[in-house]
C-alpha positions in Angstrom: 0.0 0.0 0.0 2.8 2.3 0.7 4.5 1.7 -2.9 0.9 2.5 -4.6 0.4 6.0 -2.2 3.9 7.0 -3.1 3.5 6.0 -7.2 0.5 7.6 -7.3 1.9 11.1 -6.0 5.0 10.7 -8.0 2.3 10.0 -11.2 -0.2 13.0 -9.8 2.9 15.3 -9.7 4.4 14.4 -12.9 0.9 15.1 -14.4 0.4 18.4 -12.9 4.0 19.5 -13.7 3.2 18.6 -17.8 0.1 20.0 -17.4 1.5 23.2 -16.4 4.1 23.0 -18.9 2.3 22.3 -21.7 -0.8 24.9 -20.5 1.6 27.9 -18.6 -1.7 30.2 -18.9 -4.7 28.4 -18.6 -4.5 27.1 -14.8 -4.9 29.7 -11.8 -1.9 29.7 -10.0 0.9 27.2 -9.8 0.9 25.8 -6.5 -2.5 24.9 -6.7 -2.2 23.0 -9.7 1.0 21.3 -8.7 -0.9 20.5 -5.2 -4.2 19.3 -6.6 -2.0 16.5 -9.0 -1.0 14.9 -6.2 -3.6 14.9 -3.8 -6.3 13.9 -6.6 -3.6 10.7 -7.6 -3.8 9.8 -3.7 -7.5 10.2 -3.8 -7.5 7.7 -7.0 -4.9 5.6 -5.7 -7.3 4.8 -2.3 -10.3 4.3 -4.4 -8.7 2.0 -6.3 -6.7 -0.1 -3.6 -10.5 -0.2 -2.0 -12.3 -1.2 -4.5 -9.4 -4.3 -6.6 -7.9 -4.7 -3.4 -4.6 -5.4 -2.7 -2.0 -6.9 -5.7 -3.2 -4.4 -8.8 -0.2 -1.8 -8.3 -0.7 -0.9 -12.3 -4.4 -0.8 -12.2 -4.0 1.6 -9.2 -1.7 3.9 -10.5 -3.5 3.7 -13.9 -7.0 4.9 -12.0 -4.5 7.9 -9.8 -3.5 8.7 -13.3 -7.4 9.0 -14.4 -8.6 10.8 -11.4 -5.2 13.1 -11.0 -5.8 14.2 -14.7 -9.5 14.4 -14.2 -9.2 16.6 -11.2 -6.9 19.0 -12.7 -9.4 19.2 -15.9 -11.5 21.1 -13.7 -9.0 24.0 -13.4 -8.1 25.0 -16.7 -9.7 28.0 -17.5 -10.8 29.1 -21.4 -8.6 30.1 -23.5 -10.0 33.2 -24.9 -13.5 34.7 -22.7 -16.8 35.1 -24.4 -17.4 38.8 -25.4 -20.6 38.5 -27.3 -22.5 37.6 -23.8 -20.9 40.6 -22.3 -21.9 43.3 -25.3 -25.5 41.7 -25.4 -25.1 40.0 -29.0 
């Protein structure tokens, strides 16, 4: 259990540091993002271990991987903001 809770925040923080990377402008600040990676990964991670149980080390990292990038989905903001609401188009 203590391999699968230390892959998955190694995994959760090497997602949010590519995600940040790759998106520099989209997320709100960089702590959070690179906080929410791993914490989301270790979320994952338990769900997983408490739902296959113990012995599916890949399946659980593979599900902190789903959840980590999942989790961090919900902090990108748009790209470019939607002017026509705000002019009454």
């Amino acid at each position: 259990m203590i391999w699968e809770a230390l892959g998955a925040v190694i995994v959760g923080l090497a997602i949010a540091l590519a995600a940040t990377r790759k998106l520099p402008g989209r997320f709100p600040s960089r702590p959070l993002t690179l906080a929410t990676g791993p914490a989301a990964a270790l979320l994952g991670a338990f769900l997983a271990h408490s739902i296959l149980g113990p012995g599916h080390f890949f399946q659980t990292l593979l599900a902190a991987a789903g959840l980590g990038a999942a989790m961090l989905s919900l902090l990108i903001r748009p790209a470019h903001r939607l002017t026509a609401l705000r002019s009454g188009v």
